[in-house]
N, C-alpha and C positions, 0 to 999 in steps of 0.2 A: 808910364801908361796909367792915368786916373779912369777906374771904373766902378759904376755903381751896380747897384748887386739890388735889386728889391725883391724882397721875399727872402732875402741873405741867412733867415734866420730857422728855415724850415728843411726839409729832412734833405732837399737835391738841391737848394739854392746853396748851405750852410757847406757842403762839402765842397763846392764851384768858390766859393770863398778861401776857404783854407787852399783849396788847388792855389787859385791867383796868388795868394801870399807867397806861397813855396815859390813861386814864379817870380815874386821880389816887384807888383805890382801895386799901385798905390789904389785900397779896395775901402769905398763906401758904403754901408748896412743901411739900406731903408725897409724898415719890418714894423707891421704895425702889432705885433708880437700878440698873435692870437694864440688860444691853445694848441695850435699844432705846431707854435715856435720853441726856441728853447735856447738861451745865450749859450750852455755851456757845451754848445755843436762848433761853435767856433775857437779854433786853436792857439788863437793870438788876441792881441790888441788890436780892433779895426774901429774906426768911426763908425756911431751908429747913432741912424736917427730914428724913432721911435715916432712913424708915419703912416696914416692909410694911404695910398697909393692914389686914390682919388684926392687927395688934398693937396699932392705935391703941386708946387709954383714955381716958377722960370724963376723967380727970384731968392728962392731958397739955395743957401749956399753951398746944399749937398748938391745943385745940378753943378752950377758956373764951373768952366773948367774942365770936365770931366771929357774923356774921349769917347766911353761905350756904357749905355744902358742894357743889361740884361734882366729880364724879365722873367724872374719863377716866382712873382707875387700872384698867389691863384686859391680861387675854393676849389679843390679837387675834388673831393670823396663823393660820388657815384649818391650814395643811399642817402648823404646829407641834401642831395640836389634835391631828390626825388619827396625828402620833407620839406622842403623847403627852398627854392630856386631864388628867392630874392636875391639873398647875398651873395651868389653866383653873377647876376646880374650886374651887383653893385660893382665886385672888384674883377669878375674876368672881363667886364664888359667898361663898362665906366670908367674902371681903374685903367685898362688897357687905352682908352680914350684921350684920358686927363694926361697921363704917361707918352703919348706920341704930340699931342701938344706940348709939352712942354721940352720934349725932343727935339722935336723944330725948330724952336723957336731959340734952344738954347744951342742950335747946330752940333748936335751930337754925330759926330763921324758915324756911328753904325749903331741901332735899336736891334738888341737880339731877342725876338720872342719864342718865351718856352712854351712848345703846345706841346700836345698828346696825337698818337693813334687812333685814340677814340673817335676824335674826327671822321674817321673815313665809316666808321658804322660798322657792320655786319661783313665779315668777310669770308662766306662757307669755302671758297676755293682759293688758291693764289694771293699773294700777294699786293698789298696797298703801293701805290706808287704815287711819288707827289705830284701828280698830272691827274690823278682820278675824282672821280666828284665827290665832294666831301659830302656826309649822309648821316648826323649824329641822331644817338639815341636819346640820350636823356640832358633835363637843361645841362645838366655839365658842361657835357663834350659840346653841346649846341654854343654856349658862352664861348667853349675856345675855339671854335671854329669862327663865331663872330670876329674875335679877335684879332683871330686872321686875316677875315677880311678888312678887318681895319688897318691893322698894320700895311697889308699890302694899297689902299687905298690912300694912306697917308705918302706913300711912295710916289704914286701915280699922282696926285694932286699936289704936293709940296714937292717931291725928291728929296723925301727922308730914305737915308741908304738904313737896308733892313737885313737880316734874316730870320728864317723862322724853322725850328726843329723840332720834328712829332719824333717822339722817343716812342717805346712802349715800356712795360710797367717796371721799377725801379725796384730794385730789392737792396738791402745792406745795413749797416749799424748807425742807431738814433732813429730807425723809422719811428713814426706815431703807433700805439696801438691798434688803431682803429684799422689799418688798413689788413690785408689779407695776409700774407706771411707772418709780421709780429703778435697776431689775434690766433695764429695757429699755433705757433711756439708757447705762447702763454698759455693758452689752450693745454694742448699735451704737457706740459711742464706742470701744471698745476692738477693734472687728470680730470679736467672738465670738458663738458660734451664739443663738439666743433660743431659749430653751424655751419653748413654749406646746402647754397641753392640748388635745390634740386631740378636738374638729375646728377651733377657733378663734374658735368662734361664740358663745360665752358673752358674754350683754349686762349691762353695769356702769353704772349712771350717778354722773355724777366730777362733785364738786363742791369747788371751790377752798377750801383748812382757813382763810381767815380770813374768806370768806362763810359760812362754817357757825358760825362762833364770832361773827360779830356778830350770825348770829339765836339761838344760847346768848343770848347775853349778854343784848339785847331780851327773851326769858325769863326770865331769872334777875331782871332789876330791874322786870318788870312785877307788877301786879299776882296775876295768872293764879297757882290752884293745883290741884293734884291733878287733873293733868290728860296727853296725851301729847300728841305733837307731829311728825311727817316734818318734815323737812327736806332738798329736794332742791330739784335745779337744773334736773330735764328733761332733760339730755345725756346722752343716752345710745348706747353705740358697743358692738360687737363688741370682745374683745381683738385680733383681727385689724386694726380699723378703727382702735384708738388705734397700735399699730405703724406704719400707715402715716402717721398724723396724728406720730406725735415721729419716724417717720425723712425727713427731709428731704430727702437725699440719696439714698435711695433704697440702704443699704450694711444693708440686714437680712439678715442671717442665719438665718432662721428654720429651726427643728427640730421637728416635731411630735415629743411626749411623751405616755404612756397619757392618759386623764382624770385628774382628781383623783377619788376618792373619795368619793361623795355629790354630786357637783360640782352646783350649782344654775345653772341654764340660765340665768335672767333676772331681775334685779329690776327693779323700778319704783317708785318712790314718788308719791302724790297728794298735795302740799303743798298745797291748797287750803283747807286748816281754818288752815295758821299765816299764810297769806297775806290771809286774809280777817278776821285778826284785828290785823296786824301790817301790813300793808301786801305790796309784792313783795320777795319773797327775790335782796338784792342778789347777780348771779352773773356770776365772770368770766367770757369765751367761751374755753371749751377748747381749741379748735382755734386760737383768736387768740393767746393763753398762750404756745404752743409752736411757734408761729413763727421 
């Protein structure tokens, strides 16, 4: 089984790699190796092409061949959107574009796109279901919602076989600093102030990046096509409440900070359509984790 991996080299694509190898898969790196990459996340020797996502060609020899494209090439980070939405546009939107062209055309058995929960917006009660209307807040989640709809319109116009899975928020080792968990640990570790938006109540639910990449993966080799998918874990905390779960010791320095921007109060995801098809979504305990 040849598969290409783009974005192979960032903190949830890089670990979906190493899983494939363990699996004895034959695995291609296309990363256009921005700061939030890092070679030494990957455990072995893998081919690697050093590509923006919007540049790849049907005739580049990282496609020819290949049986499955997955897709974690993405600008994530919420507060970078909100400075600055271009390169959001460039590579969640564009990139996702040039990427199911070239899918096409090169008959790739199944395109797997990684999205987010973000997508579905603001969730004060119950659970997101992949039937519900997508409603993002900021350019971020807006680009991967685009995405989506691209993917799925590439299906319905060509019959490119697809899937597509909204995780919610990752946690685990090699993340970037920038994002919320490693910015806290560094934080307390170093006994500098933590920024958090206030009022602190914003609910996330965290689930461990190599349970999210062994229900990918169960995806990606199953038969299942043109179709979406949640993937979550249920644990879900206040930023307030993961602060007090990773400081141990009790040495937080907390700082409230305005809100963010758009800031979205609460997600939730219902994984009970992948669970009922797949079995139960293996999940580590968060609070056990960071012990």
């Amino acid at each position: 089984m040849k598969i290409i991996i783009t974005g192979g080299l960032g903190f949830i694509g890089s670990r979906f790699v190493n899983l494939c190898n363990k699996k004895g898969h034959d695995v291609t790196i296309i990363d256009k190796y921005t700061y939030a990459a890092d070679l030494d996340r990957i455990d072995f020797h893998a081919g690697y092409f050093n590509k923006d996502i919007c540049d790849i060609t049907e005739d580049d020899l990282c496609i020819k061949g290949h049986d499955y494209i997955v897709n974690f090439a993405a600008e994530t980070h919420v507060d970078n959107s909100i400075e600055d939405g271009k390169p959001f546009i460039r590579s969640n939107v564009e990139g996702v574009f040039n990427l199911l062209e070239v899918a096409r055309k090169a008959n790739i058995k199944k395109f797997i796109q990684i999205s987010t929960d973000e997508v579905y917006g603001d969730v004060l009660e119950g659970e997101s279901k992949e039937t519900d209307k997508l409603n993002p807040s900021s350019y971020y989640s807006a680009t991967k919602a685009s995405a989506d709809m691209l993917v799925k319109s590439a299906c319905r116009t060509y019959g490119l076989p697809y899937i597509i899975t909204r995780t919610c928020n990752n946690y685990g080792p090699g993340q970037h600093e920038e994002k919320f968990i490693p910015k806290l640990l560094k934080c307390i570790k170093n006994n500098k102030k933590i920024p958090v938006y206030s009022p602190g109540n914003q609910i996330r639910e965290w689930i461990h990046v190599d349970d999210n990449c062994k229900a990918i993966y169960n995806l990606m080799i199953s038969d299942n096509v043109n179709d979406t998918y949640n993937i979550g874990s249920g644990e879900r905390y206040t930023n307030l409440e993961v602060i007090d779960i990773l400081d141990k010791d009790n040495k937080a320095n907390i700082k409230m900070v305005p809100d963010r921007l758009g800031h979205d109060t609460r997600y939730a995801l219902n994984s009970s359509k992948y669970k009922s098809e797949f079995g139960k979504i293996t999940t580590t305990n968060f609070k056990k984790y960071y012990e």
